[in-house]
C-alpha positions as CSV (number, residue, x, y, z in Angstrom):
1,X,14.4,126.4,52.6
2,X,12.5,123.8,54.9
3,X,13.6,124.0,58.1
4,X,12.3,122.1,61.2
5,X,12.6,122.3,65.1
6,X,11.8,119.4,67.6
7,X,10.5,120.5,71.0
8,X,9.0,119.0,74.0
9,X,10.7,117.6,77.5
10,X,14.0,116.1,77.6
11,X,13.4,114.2,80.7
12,X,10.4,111.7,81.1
13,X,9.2,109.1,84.3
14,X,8.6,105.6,83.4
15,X,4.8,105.1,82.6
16,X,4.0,108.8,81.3
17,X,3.2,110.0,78.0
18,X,6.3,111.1,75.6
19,X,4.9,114.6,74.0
20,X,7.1,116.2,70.7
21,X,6.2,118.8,68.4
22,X,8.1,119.7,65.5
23,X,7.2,122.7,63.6
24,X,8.2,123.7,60.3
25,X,9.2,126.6,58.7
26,X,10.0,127.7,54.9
27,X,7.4,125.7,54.0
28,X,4.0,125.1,54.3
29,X,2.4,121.4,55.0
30,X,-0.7,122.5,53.9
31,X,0.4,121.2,50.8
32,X,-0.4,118.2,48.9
33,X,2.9,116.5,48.9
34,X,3.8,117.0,52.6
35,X,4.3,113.8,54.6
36,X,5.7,114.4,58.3
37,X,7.9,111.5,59.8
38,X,9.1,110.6,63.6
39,X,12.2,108.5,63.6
40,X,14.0,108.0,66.6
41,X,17.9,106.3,67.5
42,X,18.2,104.7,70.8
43,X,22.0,105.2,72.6
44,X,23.6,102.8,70.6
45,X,21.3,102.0,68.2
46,X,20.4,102.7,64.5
47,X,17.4,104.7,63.1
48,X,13.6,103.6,64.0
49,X,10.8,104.8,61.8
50,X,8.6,105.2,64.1
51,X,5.3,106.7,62.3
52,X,4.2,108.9,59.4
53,X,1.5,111.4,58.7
54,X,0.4,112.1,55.1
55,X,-1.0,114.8,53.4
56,X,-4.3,113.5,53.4
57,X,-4.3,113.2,57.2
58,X,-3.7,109.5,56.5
59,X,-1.3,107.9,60.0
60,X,0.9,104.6,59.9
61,X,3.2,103.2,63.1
62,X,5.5,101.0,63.2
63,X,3.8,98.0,64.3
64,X,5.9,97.3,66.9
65,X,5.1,100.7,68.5
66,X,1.8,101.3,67.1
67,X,-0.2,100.3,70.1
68,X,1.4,103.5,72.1
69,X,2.1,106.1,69.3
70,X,-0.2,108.5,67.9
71,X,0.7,111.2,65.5
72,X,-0.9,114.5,64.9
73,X,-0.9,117.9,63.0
74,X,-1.6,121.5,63.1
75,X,-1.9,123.3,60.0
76,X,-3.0,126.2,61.6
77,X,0.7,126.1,63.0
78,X,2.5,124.2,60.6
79,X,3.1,121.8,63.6
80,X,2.8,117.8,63.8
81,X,3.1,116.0,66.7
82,X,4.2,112.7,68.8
83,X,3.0,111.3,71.3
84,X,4.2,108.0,72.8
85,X,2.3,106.6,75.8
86,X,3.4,104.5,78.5
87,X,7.4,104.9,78.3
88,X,10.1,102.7,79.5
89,X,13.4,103.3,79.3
90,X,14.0,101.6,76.5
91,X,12.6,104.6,74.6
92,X,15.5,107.0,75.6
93,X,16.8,108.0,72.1
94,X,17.4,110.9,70.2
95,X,13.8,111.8,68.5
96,X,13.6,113.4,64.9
97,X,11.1,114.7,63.1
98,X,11.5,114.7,58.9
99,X,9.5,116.1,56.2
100,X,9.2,114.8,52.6
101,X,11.6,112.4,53.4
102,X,14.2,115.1,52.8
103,X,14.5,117.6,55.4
104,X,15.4,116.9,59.5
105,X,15.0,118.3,62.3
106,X,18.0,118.3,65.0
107,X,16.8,115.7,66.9
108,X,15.9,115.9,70.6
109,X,17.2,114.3,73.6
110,X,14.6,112.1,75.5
111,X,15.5,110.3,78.6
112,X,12.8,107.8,80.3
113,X,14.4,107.8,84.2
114,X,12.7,108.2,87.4
């Protein structure tokens, strides 16, 4: 079974980079039909797609966060990776990571504060 685990800081200053890493287990993304999702929900709020990596390596954003989101991976660790630049607090939210549009991740508590 495809499991996967979010990971990175709970707590990030205004202006700093936003690093995640989810990695997965029971499952390898080496795999042709792997594509690795962020999506996060702001307090309040619904779900935001916020990017996508494909199997082909192949990255699309949301364009209203694509000018400060990159996402990575590791296949080597059968990791992928977010990284959002220049927080505010508007990007407090509870951060997922998904695979093949069918398995989550917990989520993760970020909060932007000073």
């Amino acid at each position: 079974q495809v499991q996967l685990q979010e990971s990175g800081p709970g707590l990030v200053k205004p202006s700093q980079t936003l690093s995640l890493t989810c990695t997965v287990s029971g499952g390898s993304i080496t795999t042709k039909r792997y594509t690795l999702t962020w999506i996060r929900q702001p307090p309040g709020k619904g779900l935001e797609w916020m990017g996508v990596i494909t199997y082909d390596g192949s990255t699309y954003y949301s364009p209203s966060l694509k000018s400060r989101t990159s996402i990575s991976r590791d296949m080597s660790k059968n990791q992928f990776s977010l990284q959002l630049n220049s927080v505010t607090p508007e990007d407090t939210a509870v951060y997922y990571c998904n695979a093949l549009n069918a398995y989550w991740g917990q989520g993760t508590q970020v909060t932007v504060l000073l």
